[in-house]
C-alpha positions as CSV (number, residue, x, y, z in Angstrom):
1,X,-81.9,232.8,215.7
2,X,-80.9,229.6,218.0
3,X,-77.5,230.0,219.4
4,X,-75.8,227.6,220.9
5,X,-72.4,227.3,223.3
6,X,-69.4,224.9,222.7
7,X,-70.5,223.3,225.4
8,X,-73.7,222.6,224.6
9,X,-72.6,220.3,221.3
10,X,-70.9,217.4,221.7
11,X,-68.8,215.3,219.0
12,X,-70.0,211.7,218.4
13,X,-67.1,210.5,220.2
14,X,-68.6,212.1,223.4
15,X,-71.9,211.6,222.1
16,X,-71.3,207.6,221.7
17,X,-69.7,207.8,225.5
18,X,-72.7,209.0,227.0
19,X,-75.3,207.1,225.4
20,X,-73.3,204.1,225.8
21,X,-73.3,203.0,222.0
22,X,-71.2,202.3,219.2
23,X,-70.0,204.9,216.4
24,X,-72.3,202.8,213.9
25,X,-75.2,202.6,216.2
26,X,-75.2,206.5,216.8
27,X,-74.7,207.4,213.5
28,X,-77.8,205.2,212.4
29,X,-79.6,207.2,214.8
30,X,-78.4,210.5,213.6
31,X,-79.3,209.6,209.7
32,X,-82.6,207.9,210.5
33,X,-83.2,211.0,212.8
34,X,-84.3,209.4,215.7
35,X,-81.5,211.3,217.5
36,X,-81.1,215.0,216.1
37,X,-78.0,216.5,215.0
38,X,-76.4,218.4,212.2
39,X,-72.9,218.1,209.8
40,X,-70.3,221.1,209.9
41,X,-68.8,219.9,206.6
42,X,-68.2,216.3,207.4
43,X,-68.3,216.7,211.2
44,X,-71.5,215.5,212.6
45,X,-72.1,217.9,215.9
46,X,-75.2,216.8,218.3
47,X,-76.9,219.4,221.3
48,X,-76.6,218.0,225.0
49,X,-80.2,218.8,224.9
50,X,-81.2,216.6,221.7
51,X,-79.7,213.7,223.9
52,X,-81.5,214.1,226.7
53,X,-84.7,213.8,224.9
54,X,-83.8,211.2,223.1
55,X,-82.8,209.3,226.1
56,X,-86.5,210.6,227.9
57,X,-88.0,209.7,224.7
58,X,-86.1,206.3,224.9
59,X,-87.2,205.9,228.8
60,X,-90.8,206.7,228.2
61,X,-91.6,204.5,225.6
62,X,-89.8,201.3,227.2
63,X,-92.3,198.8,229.5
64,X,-89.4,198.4,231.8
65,X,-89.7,202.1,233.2
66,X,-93.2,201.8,233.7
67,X,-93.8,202.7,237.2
C-alpha cells in the first residue's frame, strides 16, 4: 500500500500558490484529471509529486522549452 507523509500533500490553497493559478483553474485541472489528486470528504488533497509531473509534463510538451 502507498503511504504518504503530511508533507508530501498539499491543500489547493498551497497547491494554487505553487502552480501559480487560480482556485478555479486548479480545480478544472483536478476534475478533468490533468493534475492528479484525491477528495477526503469534501477536501481535495494533491501529492508534491503529482505536481511536479504535471509541471514536467507541462514543460515538455510546450515549444517554448524546446532546447
Amino acid at each position: 500500500m502507498l503511504e504518504m507523509t503530511q508533507e508530501e500533500l498539499v491543500s489547493v490553497d498551497e497547491a494554487c500558490a505553487i502552480l501559480m493559478v487560480s482556485k478555479g483553474t486548479l480545480y478544472g485541472l483536478l476534475r478533468s484529471g490533468v493534475l492528479k489528486g484525491f477528495k477526503i470528504g469534501r477536501i481535495w488533497k494533491i501529492s508534491r509529486k503529482a505536481i511536479n509531473y504535471y509541471i514536467n509534463t507541462a514543460i515538455k510538451d510546450d515549444p517554448v522549452f524546446d532546447t
